[in-house]
N, C-alpha and C positions, 0 to 999 in steps of 0.2 A: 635891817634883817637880811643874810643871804638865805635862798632860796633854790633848793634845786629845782626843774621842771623837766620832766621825763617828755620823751615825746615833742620835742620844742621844734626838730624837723618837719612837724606836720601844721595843718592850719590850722588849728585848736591851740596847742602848746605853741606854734610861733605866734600867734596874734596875744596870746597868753603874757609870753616874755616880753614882748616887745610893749606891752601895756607897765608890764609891772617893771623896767628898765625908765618908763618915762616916768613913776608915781617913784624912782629912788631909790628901789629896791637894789642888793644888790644878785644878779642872777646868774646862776651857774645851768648850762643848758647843757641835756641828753639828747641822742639822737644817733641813728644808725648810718644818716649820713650826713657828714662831717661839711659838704658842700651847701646844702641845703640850711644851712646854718649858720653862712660867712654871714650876716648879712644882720643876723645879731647881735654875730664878733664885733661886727664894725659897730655897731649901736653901743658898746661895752660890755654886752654879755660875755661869760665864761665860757666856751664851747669846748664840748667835747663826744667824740663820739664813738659808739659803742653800744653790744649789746646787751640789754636788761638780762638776758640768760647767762649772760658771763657776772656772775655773783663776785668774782674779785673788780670788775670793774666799776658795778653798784656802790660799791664797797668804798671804793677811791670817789665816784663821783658824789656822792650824799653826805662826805668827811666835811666838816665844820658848819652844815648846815642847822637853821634852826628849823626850818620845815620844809616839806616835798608837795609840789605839786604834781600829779603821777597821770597824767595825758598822754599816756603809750598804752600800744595794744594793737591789736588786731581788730579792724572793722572788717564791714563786708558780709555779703550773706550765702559766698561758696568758698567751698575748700571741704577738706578735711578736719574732723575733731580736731585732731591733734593740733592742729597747726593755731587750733583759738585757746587749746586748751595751756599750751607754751606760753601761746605770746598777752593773752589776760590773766591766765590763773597764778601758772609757775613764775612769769616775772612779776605779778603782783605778791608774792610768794617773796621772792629774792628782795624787791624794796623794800617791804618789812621787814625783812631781817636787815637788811645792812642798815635799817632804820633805827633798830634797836640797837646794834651793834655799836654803832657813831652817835648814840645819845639825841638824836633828832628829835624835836619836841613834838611835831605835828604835822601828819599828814592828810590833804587835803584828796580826796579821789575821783578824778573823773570815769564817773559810770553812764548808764545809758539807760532812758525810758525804752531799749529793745528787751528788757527783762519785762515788762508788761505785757507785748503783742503775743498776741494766739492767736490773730487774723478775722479777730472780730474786732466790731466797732466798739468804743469803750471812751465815757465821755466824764470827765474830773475825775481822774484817775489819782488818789493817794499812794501815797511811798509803801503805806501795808499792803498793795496787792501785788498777791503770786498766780497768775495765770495755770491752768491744769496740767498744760503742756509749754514748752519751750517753743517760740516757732523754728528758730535755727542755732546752730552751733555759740553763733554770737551772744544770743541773750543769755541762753544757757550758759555761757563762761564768765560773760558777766555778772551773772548772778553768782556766781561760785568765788569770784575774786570780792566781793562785795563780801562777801560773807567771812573771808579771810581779814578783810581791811577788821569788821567790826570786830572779830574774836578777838585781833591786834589791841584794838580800842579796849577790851574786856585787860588789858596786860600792864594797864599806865601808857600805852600810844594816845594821843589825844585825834579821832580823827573825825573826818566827814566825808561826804559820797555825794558827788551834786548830779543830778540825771537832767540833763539840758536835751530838749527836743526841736530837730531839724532845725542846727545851729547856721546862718547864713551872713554871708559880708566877704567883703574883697578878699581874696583866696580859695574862698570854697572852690574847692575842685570835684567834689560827690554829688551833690542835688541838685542844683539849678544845672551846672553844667551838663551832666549826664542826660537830664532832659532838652535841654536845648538841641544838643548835639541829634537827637533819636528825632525832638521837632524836624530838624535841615535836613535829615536823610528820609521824611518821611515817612517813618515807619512808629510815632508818637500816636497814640487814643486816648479820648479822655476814660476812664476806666468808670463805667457804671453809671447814673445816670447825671454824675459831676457836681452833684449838691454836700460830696463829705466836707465834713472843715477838720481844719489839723492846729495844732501848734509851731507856728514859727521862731525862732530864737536870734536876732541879731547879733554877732561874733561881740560887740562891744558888753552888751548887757551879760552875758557868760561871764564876761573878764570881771566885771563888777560883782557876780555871784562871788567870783572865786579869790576875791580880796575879801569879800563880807565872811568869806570860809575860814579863812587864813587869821582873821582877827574875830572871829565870833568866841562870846563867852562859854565859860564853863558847860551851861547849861541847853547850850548848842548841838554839843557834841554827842557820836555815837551814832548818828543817826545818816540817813540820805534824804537827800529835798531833791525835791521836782524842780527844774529852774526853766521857762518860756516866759512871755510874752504876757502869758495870762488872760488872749483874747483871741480863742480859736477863730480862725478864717477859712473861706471858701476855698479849695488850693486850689482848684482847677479855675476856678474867676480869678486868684492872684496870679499864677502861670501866667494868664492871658493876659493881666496887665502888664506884666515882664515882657511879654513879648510887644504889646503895645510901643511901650516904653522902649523895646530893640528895634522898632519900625520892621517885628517880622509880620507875617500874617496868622493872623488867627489862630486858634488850635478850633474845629470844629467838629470834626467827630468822633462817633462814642464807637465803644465796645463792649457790650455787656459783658461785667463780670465771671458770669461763668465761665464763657465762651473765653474769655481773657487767660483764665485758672487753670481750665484745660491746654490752653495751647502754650502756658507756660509749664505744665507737667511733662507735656512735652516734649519741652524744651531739654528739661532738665536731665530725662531720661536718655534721651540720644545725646545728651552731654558727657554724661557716666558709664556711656557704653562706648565712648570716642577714646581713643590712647590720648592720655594726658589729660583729660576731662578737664576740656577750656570751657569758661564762665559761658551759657548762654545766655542771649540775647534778652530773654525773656525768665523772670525766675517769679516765683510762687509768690516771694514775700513780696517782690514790688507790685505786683497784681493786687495783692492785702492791701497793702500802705497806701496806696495812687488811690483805693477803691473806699475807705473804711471811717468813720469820724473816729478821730483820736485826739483826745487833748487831755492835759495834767492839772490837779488841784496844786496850785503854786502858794497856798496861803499857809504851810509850814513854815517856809523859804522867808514871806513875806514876815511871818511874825518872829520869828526867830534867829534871824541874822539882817534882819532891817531892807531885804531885797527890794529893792523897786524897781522895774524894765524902765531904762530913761528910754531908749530906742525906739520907736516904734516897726512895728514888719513892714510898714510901707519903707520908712526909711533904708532900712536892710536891706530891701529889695535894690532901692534905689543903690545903695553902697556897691552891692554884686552888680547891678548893670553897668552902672561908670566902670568899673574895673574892667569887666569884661570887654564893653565898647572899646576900653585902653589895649587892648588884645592881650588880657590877661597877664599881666606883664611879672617880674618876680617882686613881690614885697621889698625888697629893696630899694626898687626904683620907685615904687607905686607913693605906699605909703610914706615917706618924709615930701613932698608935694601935696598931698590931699591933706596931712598935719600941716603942711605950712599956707595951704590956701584955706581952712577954715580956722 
């Protein structure tokens, strides 16, 4: 089967490729940068790069595939509308056509359990819930491309939407890192009184969702699965085991939520009133997130496409700290070692 994989520059879609290049597959990678991507050239992937908004280029890269794995977009929880509404909606927009257009049989999509959050605690969260409100730009564009994949699906596109929650393993550059970093410079709290538990996602078990996507039957299809772990955890107790595990020191104090909420309002306010309105330090939704239980009902995923998490989050854990302790080094170098030493 070739395979296009959108997105393959980043650590979702390369840990993606780089899975589905060793199971035989044969892989054709997207990506805005072309460097960022030697590294599955040299593996045998197909690379090419370029952007999803350029619809003749979609068009060239998706030709002779039999399906799309569509891991591009815009993360993150500042910026401008527009700039989530381009880079999830309009280019989830463009894949589906050049989908149709080149006879592609099946597209698999990566979406986001951030279409659920409204900044409340919310505990076996099923794929049917729609939140009152959006909490930011992100979720709201994910749910708007989500809704383009499935009309698609409504057309003879065969597809699915896999929503993987606080994906982690060698490469993550978003979660653990960002906290670590804010640990060193001392300016990290535990947010509220540290007892939320969350869903963690080991990078390997994602990949196994998104082959069980790729080959699920008929009766599969049209729909999105919740994909984690399926055994919410303590975060702020796993943090500190991380840091255990880094031989840092402790994380030990709090900061009540409110107090946390306000000073990321803040934040954001004298952010929007700065020329050029740079990311602060501090933002609303991570106050939510750091502060809130959240975890997903994974037993569609499990019945329906045969899902089973082999990973466990300790493990994961353990995968992000080796790497990191390796000073983050590029997938390149990291990964064929740690493949050839287990």
């Amino acid at each position: 089967m070739r395979i296009l994989v959108t997105g393959a520059s980043g650590f979702i879609g390369g840990r993606f490729s780089a899975d589905a290049l060793a199971r035989g597959l044969q892989v054709r990678c997207s990506g805005r940068k072309g460097a960022a991507m030697q590294w599955l050239d040299d593996r045998g992937a197909e690379c090419i790069a370029g952007d999803l908004l350029d619809t003749d280029f979609i068009a060239r890269a998706s030709r002779d595939c039999e399906a799309i794995v569509h891991c591009a977009g815009a993360v993150g929880t500042w910026g401008r509308y527009a700039h989530f509404y381009q880079a999830n909606v309009t280019a989830t927009e463009n894949v589906l056509a050049a989908a149709a257009r080149n006879g592609v049989r099946r597209l698999v999509h990566l979406s986001s359990p951030s279409i659920y959050f409204d900044g409340k605690s919310h505990r076996d969260v099923t794929e049917d819930f729609v939140p009152p409100r959006f909490f930011d730009h992100y979720g709201a564009t994910k749910y708007l491309a989500d809704q383009r994949v499935f009309a698609a699906g409504r057309t003879g596109l065969e597809v699915l939407a896999l929503r993987p929650r606080f994906v982690i393993g060698a490469g993550d550059t978003s979660i653990f890192p960002r906290l670590l970093r804010a640990h060193q410079s001392g300016r990290l709290r535990i947010i509220g009184n540290g007892s939320n538990r969350v869903d963690l996602t080991p990078v390997e078990n994602l990949n196994q969702a998104m082959h069980a996507a790729l080959a699920a039957p008929a009766s599969a299809l049209g729909r999105a699965y919740n994909i984690s772990n399926g055994e919410p955890v303590p975060f702020w107790a796993a943090f500190n085991g991380l840091l255990q595990r880094l031989d840092m020191p402790p994380l030990q104090r709090h900061i009540p939520y409110p107090l946390a909420y306000a000073l990321a309002t803040l934040a954001e306010t004298h952010a929007r009133l700065t020329p050029g309105q740079p990311e602060p330090a501090m933002l609303r939704l991570g106050m939510a997130v750091m502060a809130r239980d959240f975890n997903l009902d994974i037993s569609a995923a499990r019945r329906e496409l045969g899902y089973q998490p082999r990973v466990s989050a300790e493990q994961g854990i353990e995968h992000f700290a080796q790497w990191w302790q390796a000073g983050m080094p590029s997938l390149a170098d990291y990964l064929p070692a740690v493949d050839a030493h287990r």
